[in-house]
C-alpha positions as CSV (number, residue, x, y, z in Angstrom):
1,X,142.0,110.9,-5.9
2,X,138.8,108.8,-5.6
3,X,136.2,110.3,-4.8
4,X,133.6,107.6,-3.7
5,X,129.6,108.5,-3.1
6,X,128.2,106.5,-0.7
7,X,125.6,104.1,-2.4
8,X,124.0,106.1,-4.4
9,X,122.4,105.3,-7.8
10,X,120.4,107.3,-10.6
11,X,121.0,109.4,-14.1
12,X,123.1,112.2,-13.0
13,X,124.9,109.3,-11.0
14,X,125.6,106.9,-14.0
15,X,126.0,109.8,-16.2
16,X,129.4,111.5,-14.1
17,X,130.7,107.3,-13.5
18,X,130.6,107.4,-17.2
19,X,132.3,110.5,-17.6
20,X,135.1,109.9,-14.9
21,X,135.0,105.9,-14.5
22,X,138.9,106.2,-13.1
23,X,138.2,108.9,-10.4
24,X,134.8,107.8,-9.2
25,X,134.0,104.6,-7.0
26,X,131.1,103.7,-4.5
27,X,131.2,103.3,-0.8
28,X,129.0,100.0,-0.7
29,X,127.3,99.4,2.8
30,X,124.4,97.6,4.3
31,X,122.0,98.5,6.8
32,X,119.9,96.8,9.3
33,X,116.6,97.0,7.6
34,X,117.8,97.2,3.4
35,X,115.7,95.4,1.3
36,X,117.2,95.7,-1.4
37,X,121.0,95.9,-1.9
38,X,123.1,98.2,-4.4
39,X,125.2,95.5,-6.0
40,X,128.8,96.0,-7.0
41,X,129.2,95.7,-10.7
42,X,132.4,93.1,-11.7
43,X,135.2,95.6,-12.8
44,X,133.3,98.9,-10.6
45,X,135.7,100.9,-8.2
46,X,134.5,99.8,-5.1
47,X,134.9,99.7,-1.5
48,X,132.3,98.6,1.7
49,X,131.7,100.7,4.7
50,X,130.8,99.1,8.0
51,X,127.7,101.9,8.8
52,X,129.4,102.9,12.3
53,X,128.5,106.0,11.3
54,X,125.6,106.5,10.3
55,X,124.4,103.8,13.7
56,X,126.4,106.6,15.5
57,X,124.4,109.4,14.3
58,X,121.1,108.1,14.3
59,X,121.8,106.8,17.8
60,X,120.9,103.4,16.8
61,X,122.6,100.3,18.0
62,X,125.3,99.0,14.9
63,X,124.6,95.5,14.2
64,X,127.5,93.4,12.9
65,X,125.3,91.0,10.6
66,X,124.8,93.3,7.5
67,X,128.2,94.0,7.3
68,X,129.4,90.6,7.3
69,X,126.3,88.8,5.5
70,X,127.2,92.1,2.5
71,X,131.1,90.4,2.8
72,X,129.8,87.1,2.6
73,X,127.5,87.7,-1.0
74,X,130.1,90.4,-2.6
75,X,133.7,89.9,-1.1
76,X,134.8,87.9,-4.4
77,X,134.3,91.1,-6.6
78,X,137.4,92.6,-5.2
79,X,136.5,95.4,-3.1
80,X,139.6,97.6,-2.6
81,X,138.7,97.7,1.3
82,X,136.9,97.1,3.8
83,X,136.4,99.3,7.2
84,X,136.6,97.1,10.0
85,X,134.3,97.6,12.4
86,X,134.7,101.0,14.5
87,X,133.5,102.7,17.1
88,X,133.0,106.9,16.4
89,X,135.1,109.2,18.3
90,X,136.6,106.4,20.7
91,X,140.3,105.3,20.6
92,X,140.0,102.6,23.0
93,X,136.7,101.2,21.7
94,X,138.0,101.2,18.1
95,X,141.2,99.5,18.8
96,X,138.9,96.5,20.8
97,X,137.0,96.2,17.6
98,X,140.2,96.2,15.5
99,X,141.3,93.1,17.7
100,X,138.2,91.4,17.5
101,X,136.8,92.0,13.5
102,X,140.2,92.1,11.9
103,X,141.0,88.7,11.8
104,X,137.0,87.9,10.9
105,X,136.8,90.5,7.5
106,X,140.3,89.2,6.7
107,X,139.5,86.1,6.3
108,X,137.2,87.0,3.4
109,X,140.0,87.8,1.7
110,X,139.7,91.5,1.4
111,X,142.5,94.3,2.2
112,X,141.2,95.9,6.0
113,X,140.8,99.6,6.7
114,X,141.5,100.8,9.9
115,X,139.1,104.2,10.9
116,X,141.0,106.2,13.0
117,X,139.3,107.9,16.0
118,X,139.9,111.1,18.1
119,X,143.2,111.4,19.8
120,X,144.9,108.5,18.0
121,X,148.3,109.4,16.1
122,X,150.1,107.0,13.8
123,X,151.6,105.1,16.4
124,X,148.7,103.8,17.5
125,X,147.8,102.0,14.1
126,X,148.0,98.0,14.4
127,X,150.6,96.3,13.3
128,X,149.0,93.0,13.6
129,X,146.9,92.6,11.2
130,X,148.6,95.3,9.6
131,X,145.8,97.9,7.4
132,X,146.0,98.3,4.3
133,X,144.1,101.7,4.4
134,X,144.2,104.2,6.7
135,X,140.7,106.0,6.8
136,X,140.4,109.0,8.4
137,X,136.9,109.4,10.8
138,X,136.5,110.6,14.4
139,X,134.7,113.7,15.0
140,X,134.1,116.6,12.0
141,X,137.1,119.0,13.7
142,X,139.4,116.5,14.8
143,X,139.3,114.7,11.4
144,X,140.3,118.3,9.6
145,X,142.7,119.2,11.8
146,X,144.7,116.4,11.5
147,X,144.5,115.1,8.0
148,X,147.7,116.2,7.3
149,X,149.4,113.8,10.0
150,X,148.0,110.4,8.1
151,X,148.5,111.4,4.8
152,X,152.3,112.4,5.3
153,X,152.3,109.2,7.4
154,X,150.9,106.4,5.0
155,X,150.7,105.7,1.3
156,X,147.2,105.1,1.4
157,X,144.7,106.8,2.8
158,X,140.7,107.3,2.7
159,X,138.9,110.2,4.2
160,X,135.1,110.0,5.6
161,X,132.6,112.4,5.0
162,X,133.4,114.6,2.4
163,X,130.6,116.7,0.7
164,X,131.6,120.5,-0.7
165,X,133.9,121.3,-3.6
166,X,136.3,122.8,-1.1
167,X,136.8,119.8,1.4
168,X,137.6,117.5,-2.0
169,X,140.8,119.8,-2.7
170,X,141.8,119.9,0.7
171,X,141.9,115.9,0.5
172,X,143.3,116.0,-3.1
173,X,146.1,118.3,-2.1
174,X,146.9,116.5,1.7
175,X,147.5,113.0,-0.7
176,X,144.5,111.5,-0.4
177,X,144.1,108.6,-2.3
178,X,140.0,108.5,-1.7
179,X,137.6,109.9,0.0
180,X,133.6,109.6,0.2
181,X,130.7,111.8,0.6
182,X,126.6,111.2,1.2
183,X,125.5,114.5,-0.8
184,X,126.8,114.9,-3.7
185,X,123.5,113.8,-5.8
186,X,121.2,115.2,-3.3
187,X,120.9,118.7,-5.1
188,X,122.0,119.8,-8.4
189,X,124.3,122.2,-6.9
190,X,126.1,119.5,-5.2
191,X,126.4,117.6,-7.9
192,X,127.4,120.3,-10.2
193,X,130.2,120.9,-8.0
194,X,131.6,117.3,-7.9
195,X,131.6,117.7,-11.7
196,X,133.9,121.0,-11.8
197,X,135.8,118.8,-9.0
198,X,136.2,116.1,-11.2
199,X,137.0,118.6,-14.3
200,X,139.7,120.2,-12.4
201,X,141.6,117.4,-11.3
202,X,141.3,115.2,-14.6
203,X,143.0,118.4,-16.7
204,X,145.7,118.9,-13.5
205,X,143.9,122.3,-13.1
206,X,143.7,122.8,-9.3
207,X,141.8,126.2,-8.2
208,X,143.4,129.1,-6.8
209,X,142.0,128.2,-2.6
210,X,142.9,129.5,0.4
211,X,142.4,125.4,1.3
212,X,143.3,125.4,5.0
């Protein structure tokens, strides 16, 4: 599994990519208000974020035109996805979006996730365009309870907000293929337990967890 941190940079950073270059990747997005950019690197595990979230959180308005002006400068350096545009918590809002940004982020030639929302199951997943990535967000409960239903239901499949050492085996044993997480270089303790994380699962040596 992939575990992605979500745009962040530094040492301790660089020094675990270098360490684990084939399960690390970053969750690239662009806020209203950046400055300055992190910049995918040609070859880097990769994937861009729409910041649904984190508008949703702060209670801020999401504006469409960092997402698409980061597609426009960085979409040729392969992303493995991008989120199309969401809407937190909201079934019918989401699939709206999906109808009207699908066809938009596709046409920068990258593979489209679709963020699934409270309430949705698998048959509500487009076929047209059809996603090549199921990523699992909604609400904190909702998403945990029903991991298990996209994972046995698609091959690939990215789950949103991960951050403890726990919640990264409960992804790695439900199939997972990535997932991403905010704090993991926030605090050495974090990051310390990313690094046993990434130990474990390079040597095929998964703890003994009551997981679920």
């Amino acid at each position: 599994m992939i575990v992605m941190p979500s745009s962040n940079i530094g040492f301790e950073c660089g020094r675990l990519f270098g360490r684990f270059p084939k399960q690390l990747g970053h969750l690239m997005h662009s806020s209203p208000g950046t400055k300055h950019r992190v910049k995918p690197k040609p070859g880097q595990i990769w994937a861009l974020d729409n910041w649904a979230f984190s508008a949703f959180k702060s209670g801020k308005a999401w504006s469409e035109e960092p997402f698409y002006s980061y597609l426009e400068e960085y979409s040729h350096l392969n992303p493995l996805w991008a989120v199309v545009p969401d809407c937190v918590g909201d079934k019918h809002k989401t699939l709206e979006l999906w109808q009207k940004h699908s066809p938009a982020v596709a046409a920068y030639g990258v593979p489209l996730a679709f963020a699934v929302q409270d309430g949705m199951t698998p048959k509500d997943v487009p076929k047209e365009p059809t996603p090549a990535v199921i990523f699992v967000g909604g609400t904190t409960s909702w998403k945990w309870k029903n991991l298990t239903t996209w994972t046995q239901s698609f091959a690939r499949v990215h789950v949103g907000r991960v951050n403890s050492y726990r919640l990264l085996w409960i992804c790695n044993k439900a199939g997972a293929e990535s997932c991403d997480g905010t704090g993991w270089f926030k605090h050495p303790d974090r990051t310390n337990e990313l690094e046993r994380y990434l130990e474990e699962a390079k040597q095929g040596n998964p703890p003994q967890l009551e997981l679920i």
